[in-house]
Structure formats: structure tokens, C-alpha cells
C-alpha positions in Angstrom: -14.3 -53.2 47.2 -11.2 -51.0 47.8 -9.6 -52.9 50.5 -9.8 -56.0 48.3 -7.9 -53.9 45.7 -5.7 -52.8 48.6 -4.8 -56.3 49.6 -4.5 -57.6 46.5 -1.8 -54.9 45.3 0.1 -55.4 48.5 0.4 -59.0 47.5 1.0 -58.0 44.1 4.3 -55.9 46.0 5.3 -58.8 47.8 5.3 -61.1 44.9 7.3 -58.5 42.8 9.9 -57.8 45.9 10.5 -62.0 46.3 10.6 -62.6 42.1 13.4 -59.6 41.8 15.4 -61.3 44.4 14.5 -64.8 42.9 15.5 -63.1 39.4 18.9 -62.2 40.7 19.6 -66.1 41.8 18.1 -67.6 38.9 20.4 -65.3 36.3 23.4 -66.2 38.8 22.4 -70.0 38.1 22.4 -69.2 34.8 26.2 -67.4 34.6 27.5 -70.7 36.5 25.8 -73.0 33.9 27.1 -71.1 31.1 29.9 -71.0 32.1 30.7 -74.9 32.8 28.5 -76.2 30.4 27.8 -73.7 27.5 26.4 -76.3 25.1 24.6 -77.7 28.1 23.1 -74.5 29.9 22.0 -73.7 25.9 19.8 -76.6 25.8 18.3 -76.0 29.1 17.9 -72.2 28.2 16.0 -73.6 24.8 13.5 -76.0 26.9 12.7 -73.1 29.3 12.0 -70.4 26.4 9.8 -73.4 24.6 7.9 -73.5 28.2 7.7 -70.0 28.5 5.8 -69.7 24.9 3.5 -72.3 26.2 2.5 -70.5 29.1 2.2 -66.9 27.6 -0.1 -68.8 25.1 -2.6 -70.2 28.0 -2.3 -66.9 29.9 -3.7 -65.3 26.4 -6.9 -67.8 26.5 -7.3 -66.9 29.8 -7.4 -63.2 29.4 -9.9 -63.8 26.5 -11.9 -66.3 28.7 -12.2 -63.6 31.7 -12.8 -60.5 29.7 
């Protein structure tokens, strides 16, 4: 049982090490469209935050499911 907890934090630290480098690129992405195309880059922003509330709302069901 530990060395499945093991393996699966040391996943858990690669995953975190790749999305803060990922993180760095996407807010970099984000400067450039802002900065072109503020009304633009807005409306994308807007989409992705309407997203994001979707998926923190399925990832609440399926902590309730699998508790």
C-alpha cells in the first residue's frame, strides 16, 4: 500500500513541476493576447472561466460520488 502512495505522489510532483512550467507559458500567451487584442483576449478569458466553473462543478459530484 505505501509504494502505491509513493508512486502516486511522485506523479503527483511531476504533474505539479510540468503545469508550473505550462503555467508560466500559458500567462505569457495570455500578456501577448492582451496585449493585441484586449477586447479579443477578454472574450476568450470569459469562455475559459465559464469552462473552468463547469469543471470545478463535475470535480464536486465526483468527490461526493467517491467519498
Amino acid at each position: 500500500m505505501k509504494s502505491k502512495n509513493k508512486k502516486s505522489l511522485q506523479l503527483i510532483n511531476k504533474i505539479q513541476k510540468i503545469r508550473s512550467k505550462n503555467n508560466v507559458n500559458w500567462m505569457n500567451i495570455l500578456r501577448l493576447g492582451f496585449k493585441h487584442d484586449p477586447k479579443a483576449a477578454s472574450k476568450i478569458m470569459y469562455n475559459i472561466y465559464i469552462d473552468d466553473q463547469r469543471i470545478s462543478k463535475l470535480v464536486k459530484e465526483l468527490y461526493k460520488i467517491s467519498r
